[in-house]
C-alpha positions as a Markdown table, in Angstrom:
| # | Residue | x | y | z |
|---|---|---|---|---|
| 1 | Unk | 3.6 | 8.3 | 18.0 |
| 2 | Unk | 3.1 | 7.6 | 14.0 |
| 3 | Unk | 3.6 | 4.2 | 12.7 |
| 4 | Unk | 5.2 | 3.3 | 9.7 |
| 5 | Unk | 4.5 | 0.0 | 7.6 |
| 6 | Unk | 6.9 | -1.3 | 4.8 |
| 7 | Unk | 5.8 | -3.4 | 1.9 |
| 8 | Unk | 7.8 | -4.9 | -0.6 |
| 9 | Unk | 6.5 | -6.9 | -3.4 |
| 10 | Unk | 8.8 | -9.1 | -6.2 |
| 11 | Unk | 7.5 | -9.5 | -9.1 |
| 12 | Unk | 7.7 | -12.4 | -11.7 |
| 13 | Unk | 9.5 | -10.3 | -14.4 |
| 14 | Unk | 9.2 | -6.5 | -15.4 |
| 15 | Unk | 6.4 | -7.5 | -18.1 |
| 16 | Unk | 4.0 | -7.8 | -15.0 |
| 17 | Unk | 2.3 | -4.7 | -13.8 |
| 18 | Unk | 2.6 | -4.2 | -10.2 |
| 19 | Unk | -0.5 | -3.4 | -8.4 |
| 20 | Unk | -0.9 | -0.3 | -8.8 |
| 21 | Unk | -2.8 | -0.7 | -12.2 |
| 22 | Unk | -6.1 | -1.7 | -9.9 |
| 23 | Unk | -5.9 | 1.6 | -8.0 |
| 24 | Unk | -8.5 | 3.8 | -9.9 |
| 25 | Unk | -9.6 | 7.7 | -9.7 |
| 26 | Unk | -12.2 | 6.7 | -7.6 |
| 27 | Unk | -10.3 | 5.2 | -4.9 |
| 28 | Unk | -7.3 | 7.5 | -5.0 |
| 29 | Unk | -9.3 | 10.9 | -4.7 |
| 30 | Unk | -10.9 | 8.5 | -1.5 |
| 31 | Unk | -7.5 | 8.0 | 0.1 |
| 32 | Unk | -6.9 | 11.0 | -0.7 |
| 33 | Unk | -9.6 | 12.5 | 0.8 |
| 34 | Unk | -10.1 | 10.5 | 3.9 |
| 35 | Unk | -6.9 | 10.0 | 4.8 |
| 36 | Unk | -3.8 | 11.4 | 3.4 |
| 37 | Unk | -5.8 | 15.5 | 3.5 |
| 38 | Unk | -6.9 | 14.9 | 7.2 |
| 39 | Unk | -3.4 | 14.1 | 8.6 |
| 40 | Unk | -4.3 | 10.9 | 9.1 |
| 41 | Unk | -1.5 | 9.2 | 6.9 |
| 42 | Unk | 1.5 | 11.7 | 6.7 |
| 43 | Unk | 3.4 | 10.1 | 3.9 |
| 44 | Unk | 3.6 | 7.6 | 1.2 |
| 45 | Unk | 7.0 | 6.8 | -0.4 |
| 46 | Unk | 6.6 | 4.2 | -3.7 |
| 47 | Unk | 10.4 | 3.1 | -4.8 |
| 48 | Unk | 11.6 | 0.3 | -7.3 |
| 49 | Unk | 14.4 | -1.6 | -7.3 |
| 50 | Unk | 17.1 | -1.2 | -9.7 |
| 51 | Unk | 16.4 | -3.7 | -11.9 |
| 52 | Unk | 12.8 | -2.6 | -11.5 |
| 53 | Unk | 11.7 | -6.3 | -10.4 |
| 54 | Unk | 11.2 | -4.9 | -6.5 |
| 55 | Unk | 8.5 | -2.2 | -5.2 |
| 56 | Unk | 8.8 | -1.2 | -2.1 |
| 57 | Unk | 6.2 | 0.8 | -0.1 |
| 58 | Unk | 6.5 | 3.3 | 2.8 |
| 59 | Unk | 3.8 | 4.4 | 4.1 |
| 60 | Unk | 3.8 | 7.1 | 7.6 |
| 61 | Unk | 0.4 | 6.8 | 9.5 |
| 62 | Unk | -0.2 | 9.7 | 12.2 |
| 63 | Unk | -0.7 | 7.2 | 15.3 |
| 64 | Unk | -2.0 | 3.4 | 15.4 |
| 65 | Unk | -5.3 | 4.8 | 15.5 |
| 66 | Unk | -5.4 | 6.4 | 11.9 |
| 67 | Unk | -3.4 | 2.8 | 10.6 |
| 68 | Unk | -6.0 | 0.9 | 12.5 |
| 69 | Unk | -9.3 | 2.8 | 11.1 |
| 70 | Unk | -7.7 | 1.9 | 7.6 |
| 71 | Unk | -7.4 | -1.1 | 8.1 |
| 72 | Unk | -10.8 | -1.4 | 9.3 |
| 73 | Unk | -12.7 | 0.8 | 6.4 |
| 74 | Unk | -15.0 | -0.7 | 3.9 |
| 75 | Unk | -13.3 | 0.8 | 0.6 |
| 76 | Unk | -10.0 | 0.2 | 1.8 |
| 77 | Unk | -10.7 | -3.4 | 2.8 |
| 78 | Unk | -12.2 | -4.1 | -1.1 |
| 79 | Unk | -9.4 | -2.7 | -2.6 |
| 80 | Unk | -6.9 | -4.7 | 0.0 |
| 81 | Unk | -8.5 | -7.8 | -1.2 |
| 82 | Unk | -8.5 | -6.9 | -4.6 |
| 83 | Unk | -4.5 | -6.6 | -4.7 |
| 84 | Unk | -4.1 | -9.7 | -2.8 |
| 85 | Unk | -6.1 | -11.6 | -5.5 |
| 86 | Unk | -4.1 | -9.6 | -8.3 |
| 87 | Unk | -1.1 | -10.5 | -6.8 |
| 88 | Unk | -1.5 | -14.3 | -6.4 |
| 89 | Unk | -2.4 | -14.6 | -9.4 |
| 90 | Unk | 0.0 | -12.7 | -11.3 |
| 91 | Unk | 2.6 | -14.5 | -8.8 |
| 92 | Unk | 4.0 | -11.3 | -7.0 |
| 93 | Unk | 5.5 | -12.3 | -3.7 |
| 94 | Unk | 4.4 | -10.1 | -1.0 |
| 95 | Unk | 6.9 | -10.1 | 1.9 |
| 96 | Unk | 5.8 | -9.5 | 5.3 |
| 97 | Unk | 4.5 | -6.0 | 6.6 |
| 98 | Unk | 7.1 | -4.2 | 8.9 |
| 99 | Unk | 6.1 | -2.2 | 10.9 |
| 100 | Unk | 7.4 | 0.0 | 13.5 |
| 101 | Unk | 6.7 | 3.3 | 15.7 |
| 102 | Unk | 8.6 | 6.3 | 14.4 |
């Protein structure tokens, strides 16, 4: 069964980049790669808000298992970290992750 894990992020006003500006070539053509070309993570769905203030991030796993070996990989743990950090100190509020079989 895939599982599917919502993130929404507020940001402080529309001058402030959303997180997004961290992700480089480098770690895309690895997502890419590892994970959205091997099935692994079936969908990705990047929306904002109307007044552009709100992201909110779907993202479709295959099964826990490919969710669970992201969340354990090296490069994707770095670059987790990295957006935290960005995002507490640009004071983006992350809400909580949702997540839910589908």
């Amino acid at each position: 069964m895939g599982i599917q894990v919502i993130r929404q992020f507020r940001r402080p006003s529309v001058e402030v980049p959303f997180h997004q500006v961290l992700m480089d070539s480098v770690y895309f053509e690895y997502m890419k790669s590892t994970y959205k070309e091997t099935g692994k993570l079936t969908s990705i769905d990047m929306r904002q808000s109307e007044d552009m203030m709100t992201l909110t991030a779907t993202y479709v796993w295959r099964d826990q298992e490919a969710y669970d070996e992201y969340l354990n990989d090296p490069t994707c743990v770095a670059y987790m970290n990295k957006v935290k950090n960005y995002n507490l100190d640009n004071n983006i509020i992350v809400e909580p992750k949702l997540i839910t079989e589908v």
